[in-house]
Residue frames relative to the residue before (quaternion, step in Angstrom):
aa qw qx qy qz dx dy dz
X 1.0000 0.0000 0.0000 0.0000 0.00 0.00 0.00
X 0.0430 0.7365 -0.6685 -0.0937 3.75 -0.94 0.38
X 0.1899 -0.7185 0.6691 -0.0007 3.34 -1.59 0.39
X 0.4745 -0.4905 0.5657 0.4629 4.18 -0.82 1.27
X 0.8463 0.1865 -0.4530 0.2093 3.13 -1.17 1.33
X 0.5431 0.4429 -0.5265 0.4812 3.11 -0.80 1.35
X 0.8825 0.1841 0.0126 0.4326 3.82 -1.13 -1.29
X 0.3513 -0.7488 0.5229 0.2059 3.75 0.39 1.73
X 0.1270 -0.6695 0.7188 0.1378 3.92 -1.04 1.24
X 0.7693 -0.2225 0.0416 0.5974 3.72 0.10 -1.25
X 0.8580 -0.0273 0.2458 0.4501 4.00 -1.14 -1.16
X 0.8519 0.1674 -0.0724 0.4908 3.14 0.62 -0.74
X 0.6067 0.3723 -0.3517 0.6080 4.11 1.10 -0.11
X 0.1980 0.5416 -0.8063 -0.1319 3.48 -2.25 -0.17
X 0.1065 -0.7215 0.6817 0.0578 3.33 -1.17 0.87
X 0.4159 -0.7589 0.5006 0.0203 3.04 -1.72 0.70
X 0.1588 -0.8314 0.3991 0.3525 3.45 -0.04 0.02
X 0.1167 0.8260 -0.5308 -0.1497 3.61 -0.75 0.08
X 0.4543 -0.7144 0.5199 -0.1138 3.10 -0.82 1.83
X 0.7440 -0.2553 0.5099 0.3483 3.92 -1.90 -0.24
X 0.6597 0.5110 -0.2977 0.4637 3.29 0.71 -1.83
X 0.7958 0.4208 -0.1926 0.3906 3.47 0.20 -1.39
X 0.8012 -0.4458 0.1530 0.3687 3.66 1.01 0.06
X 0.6468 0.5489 -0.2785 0.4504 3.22 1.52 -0.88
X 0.8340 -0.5065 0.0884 0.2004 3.49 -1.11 1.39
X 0.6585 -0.0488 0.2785 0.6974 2.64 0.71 -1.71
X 0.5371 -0.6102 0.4828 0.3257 4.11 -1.01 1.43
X 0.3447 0.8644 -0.2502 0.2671 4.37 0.47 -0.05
X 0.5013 0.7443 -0.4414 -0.0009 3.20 0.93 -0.98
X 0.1826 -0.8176 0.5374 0.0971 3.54 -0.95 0.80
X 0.7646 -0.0658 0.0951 0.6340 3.27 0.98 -0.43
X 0.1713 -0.6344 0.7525 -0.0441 3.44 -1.74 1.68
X 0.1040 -0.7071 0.6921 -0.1011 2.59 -1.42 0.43
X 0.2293 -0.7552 0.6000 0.1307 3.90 -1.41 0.16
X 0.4344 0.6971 -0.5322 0.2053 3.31 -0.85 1.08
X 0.9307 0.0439 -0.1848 0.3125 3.27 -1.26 1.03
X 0.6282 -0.5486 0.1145 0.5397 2.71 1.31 1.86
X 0.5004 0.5598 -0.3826 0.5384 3.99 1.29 1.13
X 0.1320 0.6028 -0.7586 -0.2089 3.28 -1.54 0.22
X 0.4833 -0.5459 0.6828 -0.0477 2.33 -2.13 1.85
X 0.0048 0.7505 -0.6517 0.1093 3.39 -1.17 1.13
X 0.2466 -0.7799 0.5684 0.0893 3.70 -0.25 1.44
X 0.0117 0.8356 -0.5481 -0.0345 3.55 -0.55 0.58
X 0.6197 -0.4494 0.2271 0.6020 4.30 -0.41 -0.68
X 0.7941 0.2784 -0.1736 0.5117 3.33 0.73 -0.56
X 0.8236 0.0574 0.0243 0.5638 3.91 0.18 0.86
X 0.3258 -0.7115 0.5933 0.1887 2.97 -1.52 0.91
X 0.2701 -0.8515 0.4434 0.0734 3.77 -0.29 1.01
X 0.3086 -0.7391 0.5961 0.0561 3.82 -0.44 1.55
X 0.2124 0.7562 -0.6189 -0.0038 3.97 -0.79 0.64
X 0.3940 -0.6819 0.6065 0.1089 3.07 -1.20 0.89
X 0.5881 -0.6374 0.3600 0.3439 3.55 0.90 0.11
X 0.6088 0.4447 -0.1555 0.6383 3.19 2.04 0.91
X 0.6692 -0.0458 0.1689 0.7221 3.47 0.46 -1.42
X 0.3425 -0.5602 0.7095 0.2559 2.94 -1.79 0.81
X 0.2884 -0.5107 0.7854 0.1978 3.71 -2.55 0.07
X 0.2387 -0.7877 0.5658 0.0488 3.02 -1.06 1.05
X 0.0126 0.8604 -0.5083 0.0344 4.16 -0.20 0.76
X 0.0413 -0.8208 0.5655 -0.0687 3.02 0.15 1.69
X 0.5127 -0.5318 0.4897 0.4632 3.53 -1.30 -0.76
X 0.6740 0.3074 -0.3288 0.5858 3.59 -1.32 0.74
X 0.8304 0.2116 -0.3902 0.3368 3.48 0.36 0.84
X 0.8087 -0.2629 0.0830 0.5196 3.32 -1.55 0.29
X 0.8369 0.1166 -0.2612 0.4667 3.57 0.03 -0.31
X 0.0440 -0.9268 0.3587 0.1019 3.77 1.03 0.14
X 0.1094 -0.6505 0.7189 0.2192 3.93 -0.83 0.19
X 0.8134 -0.4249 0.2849 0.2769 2.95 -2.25 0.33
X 0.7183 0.0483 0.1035 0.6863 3.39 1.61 -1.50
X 0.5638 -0.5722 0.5035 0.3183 3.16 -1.92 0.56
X 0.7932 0.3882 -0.2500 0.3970 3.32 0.89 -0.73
X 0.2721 -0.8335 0.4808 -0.0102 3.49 -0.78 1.82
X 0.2484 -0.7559 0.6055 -0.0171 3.47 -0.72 1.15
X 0.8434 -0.2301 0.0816 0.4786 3.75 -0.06 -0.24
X 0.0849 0.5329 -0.8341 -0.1144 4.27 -1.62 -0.11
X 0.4721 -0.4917 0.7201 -0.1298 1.10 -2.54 0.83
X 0.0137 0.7697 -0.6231 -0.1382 3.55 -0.15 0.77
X 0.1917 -0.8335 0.4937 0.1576 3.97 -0.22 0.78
X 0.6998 -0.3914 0.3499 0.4844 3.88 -1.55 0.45
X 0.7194 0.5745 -0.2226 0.3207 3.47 0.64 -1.30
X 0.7237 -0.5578 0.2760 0.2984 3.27 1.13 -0.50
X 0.4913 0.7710 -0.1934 0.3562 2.79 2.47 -0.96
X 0.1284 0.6987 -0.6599 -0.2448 3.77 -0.65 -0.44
X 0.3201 -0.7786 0.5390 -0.0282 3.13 -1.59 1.01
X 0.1728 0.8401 -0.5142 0.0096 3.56 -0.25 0.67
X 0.6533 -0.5789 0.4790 -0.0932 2.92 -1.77 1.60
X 0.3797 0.7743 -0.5063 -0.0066 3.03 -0.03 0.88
X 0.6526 -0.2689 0.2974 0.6430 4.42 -0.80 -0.95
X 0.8826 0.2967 -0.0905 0.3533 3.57 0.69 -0.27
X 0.5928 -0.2232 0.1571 0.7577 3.68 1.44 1.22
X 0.5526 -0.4355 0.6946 0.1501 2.86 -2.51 0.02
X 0.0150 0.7084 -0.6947 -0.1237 3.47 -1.01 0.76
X 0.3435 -0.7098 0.5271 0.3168 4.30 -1.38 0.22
X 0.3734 -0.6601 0.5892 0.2787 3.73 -0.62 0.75
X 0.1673 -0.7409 0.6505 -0.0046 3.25 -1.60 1.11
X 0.0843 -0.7541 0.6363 0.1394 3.57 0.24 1.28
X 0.5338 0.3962 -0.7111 0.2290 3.98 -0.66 -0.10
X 0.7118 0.6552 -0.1281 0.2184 3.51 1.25 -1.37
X 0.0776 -0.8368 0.4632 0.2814 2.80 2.04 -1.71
X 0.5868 0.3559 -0.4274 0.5885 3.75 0.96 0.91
X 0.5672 -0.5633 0.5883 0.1223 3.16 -2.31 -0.07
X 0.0864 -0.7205 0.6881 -0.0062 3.56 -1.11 1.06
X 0.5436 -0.6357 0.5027 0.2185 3.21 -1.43 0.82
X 0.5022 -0.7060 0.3419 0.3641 3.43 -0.34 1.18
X 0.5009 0.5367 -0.4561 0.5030 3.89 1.33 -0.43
X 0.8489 0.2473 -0.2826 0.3719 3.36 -0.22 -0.72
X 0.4422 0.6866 -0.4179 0.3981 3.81 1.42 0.43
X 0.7379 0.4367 0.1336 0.4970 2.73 1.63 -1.60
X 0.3568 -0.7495 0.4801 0.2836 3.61 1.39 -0.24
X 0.3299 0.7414 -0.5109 0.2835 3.70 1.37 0.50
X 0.5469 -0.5453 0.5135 0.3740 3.90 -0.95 1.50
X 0.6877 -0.4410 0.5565 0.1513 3.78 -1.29 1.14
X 0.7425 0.5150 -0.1296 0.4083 3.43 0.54 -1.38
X 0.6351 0.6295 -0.2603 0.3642 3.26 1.04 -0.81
X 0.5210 -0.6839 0.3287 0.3908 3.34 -0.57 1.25
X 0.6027 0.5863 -0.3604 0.4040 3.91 0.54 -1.16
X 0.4667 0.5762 -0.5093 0.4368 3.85 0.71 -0.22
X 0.8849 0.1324 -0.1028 0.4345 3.76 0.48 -1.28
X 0.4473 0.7367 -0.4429 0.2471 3.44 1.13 0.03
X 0.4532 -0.4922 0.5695 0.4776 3.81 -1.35 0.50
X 0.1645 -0.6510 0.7253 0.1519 4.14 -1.25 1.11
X 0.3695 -0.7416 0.5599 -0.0061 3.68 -0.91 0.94
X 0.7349 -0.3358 0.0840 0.5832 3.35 0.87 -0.71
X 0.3551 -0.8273 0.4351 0.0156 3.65 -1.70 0.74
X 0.1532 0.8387 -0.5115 0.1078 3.53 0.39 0.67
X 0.1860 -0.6579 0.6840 0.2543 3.41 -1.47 0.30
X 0.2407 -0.7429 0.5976 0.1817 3.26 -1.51 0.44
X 0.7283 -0.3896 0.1906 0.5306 3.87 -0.96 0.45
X 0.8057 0.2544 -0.3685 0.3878 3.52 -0.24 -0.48
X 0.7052 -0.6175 0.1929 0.2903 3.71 0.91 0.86
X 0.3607 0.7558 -0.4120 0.3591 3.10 1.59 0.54
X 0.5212 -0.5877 0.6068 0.1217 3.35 -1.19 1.08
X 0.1618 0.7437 -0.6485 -0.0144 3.91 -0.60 0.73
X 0.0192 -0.7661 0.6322 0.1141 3.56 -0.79 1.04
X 0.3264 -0.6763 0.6586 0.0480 3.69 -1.12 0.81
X 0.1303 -0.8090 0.5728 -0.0214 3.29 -0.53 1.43
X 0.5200 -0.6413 0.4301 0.3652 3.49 -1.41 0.84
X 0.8769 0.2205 -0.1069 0.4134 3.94 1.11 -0.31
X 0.8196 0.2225 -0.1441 0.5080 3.10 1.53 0.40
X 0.7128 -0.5367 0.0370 0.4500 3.38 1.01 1.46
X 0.4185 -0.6399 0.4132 0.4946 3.40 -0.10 -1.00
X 0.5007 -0.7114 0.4823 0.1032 3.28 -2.00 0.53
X 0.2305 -0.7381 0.5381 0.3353 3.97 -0.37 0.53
X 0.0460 -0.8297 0.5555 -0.0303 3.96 -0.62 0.16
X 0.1043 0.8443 -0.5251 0.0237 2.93 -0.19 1.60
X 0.4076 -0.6962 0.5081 0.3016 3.69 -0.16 1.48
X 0.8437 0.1788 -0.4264 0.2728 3.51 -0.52 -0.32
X 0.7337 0.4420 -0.3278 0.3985 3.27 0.62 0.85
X 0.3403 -0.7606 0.3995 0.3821 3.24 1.88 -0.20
X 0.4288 0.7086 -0.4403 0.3467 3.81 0.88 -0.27
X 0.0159 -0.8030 0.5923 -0.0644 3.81 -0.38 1.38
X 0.0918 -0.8372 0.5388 -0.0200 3.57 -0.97 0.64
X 0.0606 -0.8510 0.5119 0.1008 3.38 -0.28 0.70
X 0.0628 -0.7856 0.6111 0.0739 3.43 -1.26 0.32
X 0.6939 0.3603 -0.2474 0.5723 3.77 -1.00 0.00
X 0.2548 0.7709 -0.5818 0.0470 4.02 0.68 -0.06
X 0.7736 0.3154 -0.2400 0.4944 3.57 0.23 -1.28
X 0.5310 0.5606 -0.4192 0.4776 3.97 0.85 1.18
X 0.1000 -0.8200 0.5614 -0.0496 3.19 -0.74 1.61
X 0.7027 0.5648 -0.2709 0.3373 3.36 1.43 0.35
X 0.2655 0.8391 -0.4573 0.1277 2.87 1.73 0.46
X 0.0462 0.8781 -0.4177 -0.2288 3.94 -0.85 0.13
X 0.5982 0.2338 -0.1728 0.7467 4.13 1.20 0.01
X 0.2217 0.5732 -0.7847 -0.0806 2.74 -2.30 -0.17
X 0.0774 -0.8288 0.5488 -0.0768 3.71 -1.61 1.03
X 0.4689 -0.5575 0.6017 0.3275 3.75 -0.62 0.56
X 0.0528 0.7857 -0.5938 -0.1652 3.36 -1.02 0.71
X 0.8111 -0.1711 0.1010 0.5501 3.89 -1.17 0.32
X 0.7743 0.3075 -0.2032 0.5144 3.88 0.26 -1.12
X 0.6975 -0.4241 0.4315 0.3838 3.91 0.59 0.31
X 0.7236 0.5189 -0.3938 0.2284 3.81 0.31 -0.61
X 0.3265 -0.7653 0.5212 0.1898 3.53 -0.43 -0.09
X 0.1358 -0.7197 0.6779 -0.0641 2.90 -1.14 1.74
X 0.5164 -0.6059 0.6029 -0.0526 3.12 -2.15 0.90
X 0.1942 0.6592 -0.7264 -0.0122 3.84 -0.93 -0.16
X 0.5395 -0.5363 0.6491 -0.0026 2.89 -1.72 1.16
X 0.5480 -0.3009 0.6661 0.4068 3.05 -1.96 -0.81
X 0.9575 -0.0555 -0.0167 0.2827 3.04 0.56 -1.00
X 0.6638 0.3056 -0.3492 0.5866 3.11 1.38 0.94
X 0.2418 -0.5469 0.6758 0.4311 3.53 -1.47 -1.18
X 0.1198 -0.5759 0.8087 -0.0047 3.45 -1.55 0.92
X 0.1061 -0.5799 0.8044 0.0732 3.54 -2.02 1.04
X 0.5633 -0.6544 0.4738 0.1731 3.30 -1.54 0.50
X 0.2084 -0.8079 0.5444 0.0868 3.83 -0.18 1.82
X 0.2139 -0.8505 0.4696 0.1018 3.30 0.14 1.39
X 0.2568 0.8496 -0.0733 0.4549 3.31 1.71 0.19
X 0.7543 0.1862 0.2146 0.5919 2.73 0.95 -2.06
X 0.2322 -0.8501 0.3739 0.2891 3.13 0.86 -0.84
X 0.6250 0.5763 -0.2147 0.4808 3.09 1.48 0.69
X 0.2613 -0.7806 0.4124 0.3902 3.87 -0.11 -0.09
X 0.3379 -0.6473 0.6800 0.0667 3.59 -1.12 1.26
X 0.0901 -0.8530 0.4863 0.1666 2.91 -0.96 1.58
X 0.8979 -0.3328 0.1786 0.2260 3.26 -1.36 0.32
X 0.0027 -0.7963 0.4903 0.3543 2.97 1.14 -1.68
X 0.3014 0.8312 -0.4596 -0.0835 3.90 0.50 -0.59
X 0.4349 0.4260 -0.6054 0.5127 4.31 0.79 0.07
X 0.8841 0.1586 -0.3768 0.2265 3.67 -0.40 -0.44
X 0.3604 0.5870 -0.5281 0.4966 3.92 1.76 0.15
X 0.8778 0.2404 -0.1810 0.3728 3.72 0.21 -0.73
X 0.4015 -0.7657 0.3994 0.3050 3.45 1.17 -0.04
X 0.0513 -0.6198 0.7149 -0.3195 3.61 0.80 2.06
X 0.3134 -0.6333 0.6558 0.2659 2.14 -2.09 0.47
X 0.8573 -0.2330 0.1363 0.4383 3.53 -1.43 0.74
X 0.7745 0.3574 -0.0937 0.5134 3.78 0.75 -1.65
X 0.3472 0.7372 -0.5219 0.2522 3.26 0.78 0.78
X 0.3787 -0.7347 0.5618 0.0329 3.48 -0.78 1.19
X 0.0144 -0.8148 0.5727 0.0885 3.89 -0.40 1.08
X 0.2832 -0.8040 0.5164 0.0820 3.61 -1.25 0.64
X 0.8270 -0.1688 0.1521 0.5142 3.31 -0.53 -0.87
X 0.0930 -0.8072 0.5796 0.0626 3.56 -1.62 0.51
X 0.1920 -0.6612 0.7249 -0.0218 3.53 -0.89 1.24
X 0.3689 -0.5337 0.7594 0.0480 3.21 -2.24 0.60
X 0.0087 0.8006 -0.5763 -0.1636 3.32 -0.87 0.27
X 0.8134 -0.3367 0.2157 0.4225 3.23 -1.38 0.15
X 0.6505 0.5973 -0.1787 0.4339 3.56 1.09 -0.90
X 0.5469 -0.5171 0.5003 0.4280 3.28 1.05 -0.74
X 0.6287 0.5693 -0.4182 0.3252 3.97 0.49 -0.44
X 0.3212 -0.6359 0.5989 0.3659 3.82 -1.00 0.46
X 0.0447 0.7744 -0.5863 -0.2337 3.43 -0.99 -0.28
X 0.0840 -0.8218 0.5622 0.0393 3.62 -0.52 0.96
X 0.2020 -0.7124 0.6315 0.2301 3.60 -1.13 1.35
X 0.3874 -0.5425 0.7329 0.1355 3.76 -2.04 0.30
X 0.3506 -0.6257 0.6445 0.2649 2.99 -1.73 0.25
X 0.7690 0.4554 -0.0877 0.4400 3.11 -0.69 1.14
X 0.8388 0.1744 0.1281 0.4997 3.45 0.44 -1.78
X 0.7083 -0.5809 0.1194 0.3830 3.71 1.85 1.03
């Protein structure tokens, strides 16, 4: 992990590096994140609290325990919530407590429900306070907390691989093999279609998406720019 302070780059950056050596769990970092005057850095083995000094380590099997060591994505939310992602469900941090609650039993979500044990990949909220979790093997999930009301879409899709809020609020998706935005409308996501809007070929590989200020989607490929 590094962070603008430390090793002078030019006039206006210094970055730092911060490593095993320096305290943090496991050398990984999958996901950071800011919250409650902390940065939180999810790595394979533990989720890691720093204060800009010492790190807290929150593993499973202990006093404050999550579901899994290995961390995939938070969520710090409008509401206050923080949310962490891991190969095995979502669990919500309770800072009065300084421990972890499974987001089912935060949320009154049926046990049964697949998202309790699924690998969660990535977490965003979008303006009207929905909770989107993106699973590594079964699509992704809308979640609205103050109703408990969960929806899933893309289920029988294990290739999901980004997803972002763009400028107007909507939420977009990439695939392996497509992009899909969310037809709030419809309630459903309408994909895109983009090898034959842009003239890919067939084996195109999709990757990551960003919104920008402007309104534009931008979606990288593997391979094909």
């Amino acid at each position: 992990l590094s962070a603008g302070q430390g090793g002078k780059v030019d006039q206006n950056y210094l970055f730092e590096h911060f490593s095993p050596q320096k305290g943090l769990s496991q050398g990984s970092g999958y996901a950071i994140a800011s919250y409650n005057n902390f940065m939180w850095f999810g790595t394979q083995d533990g989720l890691n609290r720093f204060d800009g000094y010492t790190y807290k380590v929150y593993r499973t099997g202990e006093n404050q325990a999550i579901r899994d060591n290995f961390i995939q994505c938070l969520l710090a939310d409008s509401r206050g919530r923080f949310w962490v992602g891991t190969v095995r469900g979502i669990d919500l941090y309770n800072k009065d407590r300084d421990d972890f609650v499974a987001v089912s039993k935060a949320f009154a979500i049926p046990a049964t429900h697949p998202v309790n044990n699924l690998a969660v990949r990535r977490l965003i909220e979008d303006r009207e306070g929905m909770v989107w979790m993106m699973t590594d093997e079964r699509g992704v999930y809308r979640f609205n907390p103050a109703t408990g009301h969960i929806a899933g879409f893309l289920e029988r899709d294990n290739s999901l691989v980004d997803i972002t809020l763009a400028a107007d609020g909507t939420v977009w998706i990439t695939s392996d093999n497509d992009a899909y935005f969310y037809d709030a409308a419809r309630a459903c996501l309408q994909p895109v279609n983009l090898k034959k809007t842009l003239g890919l070929p067939t084996a195109t590989i999709f990757r990551a998406v960003v919104g920008d200020a402007e309104g534009n989607i931008w979606v990288g490929t593997y391979e094909q720019g």
